[in-house]
N, C-alpha and C positions, 0 to 999 in steps of 0.2 A: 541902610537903616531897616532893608527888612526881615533882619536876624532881631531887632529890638521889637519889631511891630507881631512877629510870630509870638514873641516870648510873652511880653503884653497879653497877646490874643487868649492865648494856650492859658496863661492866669485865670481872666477872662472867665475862661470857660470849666476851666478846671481847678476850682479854687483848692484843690486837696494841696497842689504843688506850694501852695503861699506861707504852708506850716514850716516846711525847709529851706525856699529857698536861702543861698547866702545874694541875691540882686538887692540893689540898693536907688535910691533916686537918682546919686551920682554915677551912676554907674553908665545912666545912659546918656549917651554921647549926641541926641537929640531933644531937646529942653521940651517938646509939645511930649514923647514915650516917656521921658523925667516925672512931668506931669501928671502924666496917664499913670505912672506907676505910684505917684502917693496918693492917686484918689485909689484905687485898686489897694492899695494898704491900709490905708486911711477907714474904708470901707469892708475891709475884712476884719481889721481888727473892732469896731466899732459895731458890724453886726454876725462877726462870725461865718458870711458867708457874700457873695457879691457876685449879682451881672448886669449887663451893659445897659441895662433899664435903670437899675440904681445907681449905676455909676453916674450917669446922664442926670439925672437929679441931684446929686450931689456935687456935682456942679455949677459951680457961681459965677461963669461966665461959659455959654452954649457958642463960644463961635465955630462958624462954618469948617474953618481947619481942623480944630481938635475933633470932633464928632466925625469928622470925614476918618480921621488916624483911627481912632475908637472903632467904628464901622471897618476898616481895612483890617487893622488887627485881628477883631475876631472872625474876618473870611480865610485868612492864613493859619490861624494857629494850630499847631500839631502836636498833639497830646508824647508823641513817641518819642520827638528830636526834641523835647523843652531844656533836659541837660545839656544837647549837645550846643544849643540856644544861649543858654547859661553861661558855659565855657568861653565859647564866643563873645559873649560881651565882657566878658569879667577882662580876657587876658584884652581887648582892644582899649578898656579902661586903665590896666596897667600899660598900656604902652603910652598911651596918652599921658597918664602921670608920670611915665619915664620922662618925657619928653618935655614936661613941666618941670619936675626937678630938678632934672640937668641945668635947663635954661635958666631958673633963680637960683642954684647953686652958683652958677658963672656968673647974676647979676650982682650977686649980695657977698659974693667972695667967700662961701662958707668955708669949714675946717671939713676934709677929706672926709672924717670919722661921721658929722653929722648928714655928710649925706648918703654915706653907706647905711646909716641907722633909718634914714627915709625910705629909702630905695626896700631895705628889707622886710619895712614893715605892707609893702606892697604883694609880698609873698605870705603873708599871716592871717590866714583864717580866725573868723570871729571863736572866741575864747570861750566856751559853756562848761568847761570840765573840771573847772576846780571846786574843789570841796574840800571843805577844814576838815580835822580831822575829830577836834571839839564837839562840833554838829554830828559826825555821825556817832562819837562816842554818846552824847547825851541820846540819840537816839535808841542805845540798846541799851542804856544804864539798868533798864527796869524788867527788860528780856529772861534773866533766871526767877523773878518772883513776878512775874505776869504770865498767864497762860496763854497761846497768840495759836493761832490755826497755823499749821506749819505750811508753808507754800510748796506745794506738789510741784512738779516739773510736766513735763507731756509722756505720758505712760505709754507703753509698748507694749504692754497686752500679757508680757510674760512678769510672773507675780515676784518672783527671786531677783531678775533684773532690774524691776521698779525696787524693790529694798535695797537695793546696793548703791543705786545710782540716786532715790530720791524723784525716779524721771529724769524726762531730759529738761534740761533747763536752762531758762532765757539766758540769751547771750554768749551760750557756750555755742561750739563749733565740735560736733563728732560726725568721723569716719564709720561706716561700717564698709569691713573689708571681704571679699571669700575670691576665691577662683570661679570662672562662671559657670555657669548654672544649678550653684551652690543653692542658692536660693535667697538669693540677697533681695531683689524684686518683691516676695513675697513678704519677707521682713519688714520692709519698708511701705508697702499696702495693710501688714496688720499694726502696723506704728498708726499708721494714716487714719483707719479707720477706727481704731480702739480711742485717739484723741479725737476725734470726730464725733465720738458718742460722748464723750465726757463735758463738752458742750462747751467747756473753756478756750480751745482754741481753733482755729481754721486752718485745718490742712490745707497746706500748697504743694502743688507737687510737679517738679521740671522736669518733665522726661522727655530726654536729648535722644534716646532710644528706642522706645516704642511708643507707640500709637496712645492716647487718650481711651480709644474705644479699645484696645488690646488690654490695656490697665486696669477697665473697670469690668471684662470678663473675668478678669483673672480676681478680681473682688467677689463677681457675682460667684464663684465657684469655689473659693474659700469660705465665703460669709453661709452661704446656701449648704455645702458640705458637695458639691456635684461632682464628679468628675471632667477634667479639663476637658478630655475628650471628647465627653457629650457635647460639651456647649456646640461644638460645631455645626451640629444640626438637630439643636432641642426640642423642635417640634417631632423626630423620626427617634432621637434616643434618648429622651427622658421620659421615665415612665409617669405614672397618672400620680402618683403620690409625691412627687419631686415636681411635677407642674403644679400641684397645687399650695407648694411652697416659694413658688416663685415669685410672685404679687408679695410675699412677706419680705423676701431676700431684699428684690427690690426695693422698696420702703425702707428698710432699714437700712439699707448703703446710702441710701438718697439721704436718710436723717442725718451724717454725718456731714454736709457741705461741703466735702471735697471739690476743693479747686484745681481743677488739670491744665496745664500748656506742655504744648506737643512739639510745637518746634526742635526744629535736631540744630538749627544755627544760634541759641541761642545765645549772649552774652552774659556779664555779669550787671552792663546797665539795664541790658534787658530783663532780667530778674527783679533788679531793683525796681525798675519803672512799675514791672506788675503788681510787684508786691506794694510797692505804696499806692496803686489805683482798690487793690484787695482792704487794705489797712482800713482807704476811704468809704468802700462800700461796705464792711462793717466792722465798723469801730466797734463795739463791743466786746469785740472778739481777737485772742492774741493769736499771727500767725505763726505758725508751722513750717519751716522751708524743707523741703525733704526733693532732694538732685540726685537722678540719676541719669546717667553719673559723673563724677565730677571731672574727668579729663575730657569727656563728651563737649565741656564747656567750649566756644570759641571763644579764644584769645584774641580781645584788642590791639594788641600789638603784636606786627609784623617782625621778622626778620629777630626773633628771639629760638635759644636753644628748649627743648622740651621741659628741662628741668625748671629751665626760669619761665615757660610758660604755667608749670604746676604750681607753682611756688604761689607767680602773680594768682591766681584761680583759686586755692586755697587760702590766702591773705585776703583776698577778696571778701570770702562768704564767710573768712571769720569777723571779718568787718561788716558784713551783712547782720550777722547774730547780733553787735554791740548796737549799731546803728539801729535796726529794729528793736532793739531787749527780748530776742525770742529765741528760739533754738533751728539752727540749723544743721540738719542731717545730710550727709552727703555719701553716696555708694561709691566704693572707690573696688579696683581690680588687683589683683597681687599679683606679683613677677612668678615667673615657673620655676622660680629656684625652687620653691618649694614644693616641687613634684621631685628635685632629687636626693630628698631626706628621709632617712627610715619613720621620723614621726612626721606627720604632712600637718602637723598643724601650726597655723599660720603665726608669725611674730613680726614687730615690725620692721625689720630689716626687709620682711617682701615686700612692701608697699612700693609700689609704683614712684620714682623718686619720693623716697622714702625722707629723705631729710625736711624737708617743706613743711611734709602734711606730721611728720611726727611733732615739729616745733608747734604750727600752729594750733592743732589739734585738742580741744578741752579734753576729749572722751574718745578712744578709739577701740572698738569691737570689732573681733572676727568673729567668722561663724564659720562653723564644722563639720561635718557630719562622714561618721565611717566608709557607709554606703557609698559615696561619690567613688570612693576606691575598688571597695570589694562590689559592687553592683549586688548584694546584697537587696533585695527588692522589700524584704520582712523585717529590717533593720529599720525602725524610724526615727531615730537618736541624733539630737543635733544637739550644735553647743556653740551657747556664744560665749566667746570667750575674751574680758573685759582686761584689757591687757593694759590702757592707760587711763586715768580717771585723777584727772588732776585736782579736784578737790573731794575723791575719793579713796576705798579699799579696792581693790581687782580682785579677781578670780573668773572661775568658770561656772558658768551656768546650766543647766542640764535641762532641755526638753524633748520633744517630740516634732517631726516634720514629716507629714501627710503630704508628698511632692505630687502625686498624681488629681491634689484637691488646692495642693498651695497652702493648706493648714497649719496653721504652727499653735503649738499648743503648751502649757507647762506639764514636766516629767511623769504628773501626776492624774492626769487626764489622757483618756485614749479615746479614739476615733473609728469609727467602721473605717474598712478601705474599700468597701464594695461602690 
């Protein structure tokens, strides 16, 4: 029982988990945590929030056993394992109804068929996704003769890009692809940070890669305009007019709320776990999942091939996007076939088991640039180029990339490179 007294506990304490979970009062298989878990509902739904001081009060009989459960629960509960918590009880509840089943199928002589229809319904998750189709037509009936703000997506900072795509937007799932040190990193810091000002959503950002603090250098040095290399010892090589913009830099990366975890072992519950504690600490605000990068992920399951490790990992975070209603970005690597072609720019036959991430994929962009080839240093030309766009136009994009500051800029804006 003290996989139900964690999970209790973990409630408890973290009432954000009580919006999803699927636990039920049946579910648990000791009638005092049964208990414990409709005042814990009872008391969330009732005031929107709950701890063991109100639960205790709302309490119509204080005996010494339940308070004692009450009091154990919330010394165990663990914020990290509450799904794995979850899991735990749901499948020990199905087995226990197996076992139920069986035995009044054999008392009551049922017909084969109904107790297959029993048993199955053991495996069926609560039902929320139906919708008429009635109800959303009358909802857009009035859409060509009402004028309505049109809902943006999370902007990327380059102005041709946002017109093509609208933003990125909830629920979808896009790749960005390049060979490395393309500058896919930077891409993904000026996504970060351009939504971050726009004040609509909360960048999150998994980097299975680098460092947290390697991250928001590489911000300070784009946003600032520095060169990378200064940073390294900016009190010896920034000069006096570039220190005195760095208290602005600062400030202004800071106003964006970027959220970093740095872990390299992450998972995909682990993602999810964070980002629903993110969700809870500001609701007001829509997240931003932005992975780098996405094979970096650890796979939950053992003793699978790489392809069907990518597949689960991109099914995943397109599941992330729906489940959240937000947009998920993910940096993915291309195969070197495409070092052996006279044009090197990227299609998707190079993705990294390419079959997975192209089904699942709302929106997939590569990014390009001459230079990476000819080492051309005076060449700043990059191009993302919007090869799938499932509820859009494709094409190519044309800007500028400052690699020595991590800049990216549109076609039409130029940069010191000193």
């Amino acid at each position: 029982m003290n996989v139900e007294r964690s999970a209790l506990g973990t409630l408890i304490k973290h009432n954000y988990f009580l919006k999803e979970t699927e636990l039920r009062p049946d579910h648990f298989e000791d009638p005092t945590c049964s208990m414990i878990f409709k005042h814990i509902r009872s008391a969330f739904d009732k005031y929107g929030e709950t701890d063991i001081i109100m639960l205790i009060e709302e309490m119509s009989s204080k005996d010494p056993h339940t308070l004692e459960v009450y009091e154990a629960s919330v010394a165990v509960a663990n914020e990290e394992l509450f799904e794995k918590y979850e899991l735990i009880i749901i499948e020990k509840w199905k087995k226990r109804e197996f076992k139920r089943l069986t035995l009044q199928a054999h008392e009551e002589n049922w017909e084969i068929e109904k107790l297959r229809t029993r048993l199955d319904q053991l495996d069926q998750k609560k039902v929320n996704d139906h919708h008429s189709v009635s109800e959303i037509l009358a909802s857009m009936y009035e859409d060509p003769f009402t004028e309505r703000e049109v809902d943006q997506g999370a902007p990327s900072g380059i102005k041709k890009l946002d017109l093509m795509t609208n933003g990125f937007q909830n629920s979808e799932f896009t790749i960005i692809a390049a060979r490395p040190s393309m500058g896919k990193t930077d891409v993904l810091n000026k996504i970060a940070l351009t939504a971050g000002y726009q004040g609509k959503y909360l960048p999150c950002i998994f980097s299975l890669e680098m460092s947290a603090k390697a991250l928001v250098k590489r911000m300070i040095a784009s946003e600032g305009h520095y060169n990378r290399n200064k940073l390294r010892d900016p009190y010896n090589l920034l000069n006096d007019s570039q220190k005195t913009l760095w208290s602005t830099t600062i400030g202004r990366i800071d106003s964006s709320k970027i959220q970093l975890f740095d872990d390299a072992t992450q998972t995909l519950s682990d993602i999810r776990r964070k980002l629903r504690k993110q969700v809870h600490a500001f609701p007001e605000k829509k997240p931003l999942v932005l992975v780098d990068y996405l094979t970096l992920i650890t796979p939950e399951s053992n003793g699978f091939s790489k392809h069907d490790e990518v597949g689960a990992i991109s099914k995943g975070l397109k599941k992330i996007a729906k489940e959240f209603d937000c947009p998920v970005i993910a940096l993915a690597q291309l195969t070197r076939s495409v070092e052996s072609r006279m044009d090197k720019r990227p299609m998707k036959s190079d993705l990294r088991e390419s079959g997975s991430l192209e089904e699942d994929a709302d929106v997939i962009i590569f990014l390009y640039r001459d230079s990476y080839y000819t080492k051309d240093d005076k060449d700043f030309s990059f191009e993302f180029i919007l090869d799938k766009q499932r509820n859009g136009q494709t094409g190519t994009i044309k800007a500028f990339y400052y690699k020595n500051k991590g800049v990216i800029t549109d076609a039409d804006i130029s940069v010191s490179t000193q």
